[in-house]
Each structure stands twice: as C-alpha cells, then as structure tokens.
N, C-alpha and C positions, 0 to 999 in steps of 0.2 A: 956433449951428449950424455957421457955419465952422473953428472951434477943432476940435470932435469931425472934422470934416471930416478936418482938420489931422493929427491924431494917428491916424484909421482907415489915411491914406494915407500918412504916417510908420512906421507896426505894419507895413503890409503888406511898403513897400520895406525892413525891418530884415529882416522874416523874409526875403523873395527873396534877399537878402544874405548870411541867414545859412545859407542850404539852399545856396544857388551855392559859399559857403566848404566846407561839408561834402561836398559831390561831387568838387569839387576835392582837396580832400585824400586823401579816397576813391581817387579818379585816382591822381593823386601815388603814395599808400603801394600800393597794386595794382599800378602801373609798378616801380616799386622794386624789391616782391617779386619777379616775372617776371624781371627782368635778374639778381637775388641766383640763383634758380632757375639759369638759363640761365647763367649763371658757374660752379656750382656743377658742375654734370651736365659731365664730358669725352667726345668722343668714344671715345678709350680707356676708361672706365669703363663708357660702356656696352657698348661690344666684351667688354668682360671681364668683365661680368656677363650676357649672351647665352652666353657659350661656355661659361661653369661651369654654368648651368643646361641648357644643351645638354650638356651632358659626364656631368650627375647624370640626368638624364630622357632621354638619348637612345632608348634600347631600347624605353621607352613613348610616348612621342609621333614617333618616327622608324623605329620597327620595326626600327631599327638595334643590335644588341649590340656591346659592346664599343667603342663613340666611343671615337677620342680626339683630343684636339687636329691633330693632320694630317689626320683626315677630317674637319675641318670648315674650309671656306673662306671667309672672309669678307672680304668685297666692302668695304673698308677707304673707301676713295674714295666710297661711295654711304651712309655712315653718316651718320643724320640727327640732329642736338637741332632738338628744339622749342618753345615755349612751353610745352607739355602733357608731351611723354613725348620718347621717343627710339625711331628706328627703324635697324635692322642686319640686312642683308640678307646672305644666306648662302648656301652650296652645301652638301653635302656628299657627298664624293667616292664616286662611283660611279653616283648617279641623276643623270641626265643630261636627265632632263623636267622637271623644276620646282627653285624656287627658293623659299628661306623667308623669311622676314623676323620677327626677333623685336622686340614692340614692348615697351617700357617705361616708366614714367612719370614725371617727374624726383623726384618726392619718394621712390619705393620703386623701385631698381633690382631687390629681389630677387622683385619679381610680374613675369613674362614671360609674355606671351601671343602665340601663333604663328600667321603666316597663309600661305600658300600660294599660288605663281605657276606654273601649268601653262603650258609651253610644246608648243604646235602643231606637229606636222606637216608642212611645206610641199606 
C-alpha cells in the first residue's frame, strides 16, 4: 500500500512539474513575441501609415476634399506603440474643435480606425 502510495504522489509532483514547465515557456515565448512586436512597429511607421490612409480616405471619413499632407497635423510627441496597436493623434487644418486620433494595430498597419476628441467651449 505504501509503494502505490509512493508512485500516486511521484505521478502527481511529475505532472505539477510538467504543467509549471509549460506555462513557463508559454510566458517566455508570449514575452518574446510582444517585445519582437513592439521593436518591430516605429513611431514613424505608424505616422506614416495614419497619414496615407488619411490622405486616401480624407473626403469620406473627414468631409474634407482634397487632403493633403499640410492639412494634416500631427502631434508627433504624443505618438503612442503599444503592446496591442499604435495611436497618432492628429489635427487637421482648419477645424479648430476636435482632434482625431488614428489607432492601429502592430501586426496590420494598413486597418486604421478613427476616434474623435471634441473640444468645449469655456
């Protein structure tokens, strides 16, 4: 009876062992990915893929005709990576009440989707 004992609570601490190995590694290659990510993606890259897709879509998403690169302002210093995507905050010259921000995600720069900062009145 103690031998079987011996070996249930042997089996157990092998598997504990072997699951705590696999999360670990798990960890490990997950961290790895995210920093390859986050190396990969440039602040410049994604400025420069906001502004082309703001420059091909302006008219329809900004009601704006004819963008071009000088009406569009972007806020260089508040350009963000992230573990997930990238955000780039923007103006564009002449609406003076809100602020865009195009986000994107680090594996596909070329899917951008727009959000919008209304600015108040004092």
């Amino acid at each position: 009876m103690m031998s079987f004992f011996k070996i249930a609570v042997i089996s157990v601490l092998a598997l504990a062992v072997f699951i705590a190995v696999l999360i670990t590694w798990y960890w490990l290659d997950a961290r790895a990915s995210l920093q390859a990510d986050l190396r990969a993606v440039t602040t410049e890259q994604a400025t420069a893929a906001v502004l082309k897709n703001v420059l091909l879509n302006g008219e329809r998403l900004f009601s704006k005709p004819h963008l071009t690169q000088k009406d569009v302002i972007i806020e260089v210093r508040e350009v963000q990576v992230g573990h997930t995507g990238t955000l780039v905050p923007f103006r564009i010259d002449g609406v003076t009440d809100r602020r865009y921000f195009g986000m994107t995600g680090c594996a596909s720069l070329d899917a951008v989707e727009y959000a919008t900062e209304y600015f108040t009145e004092p």
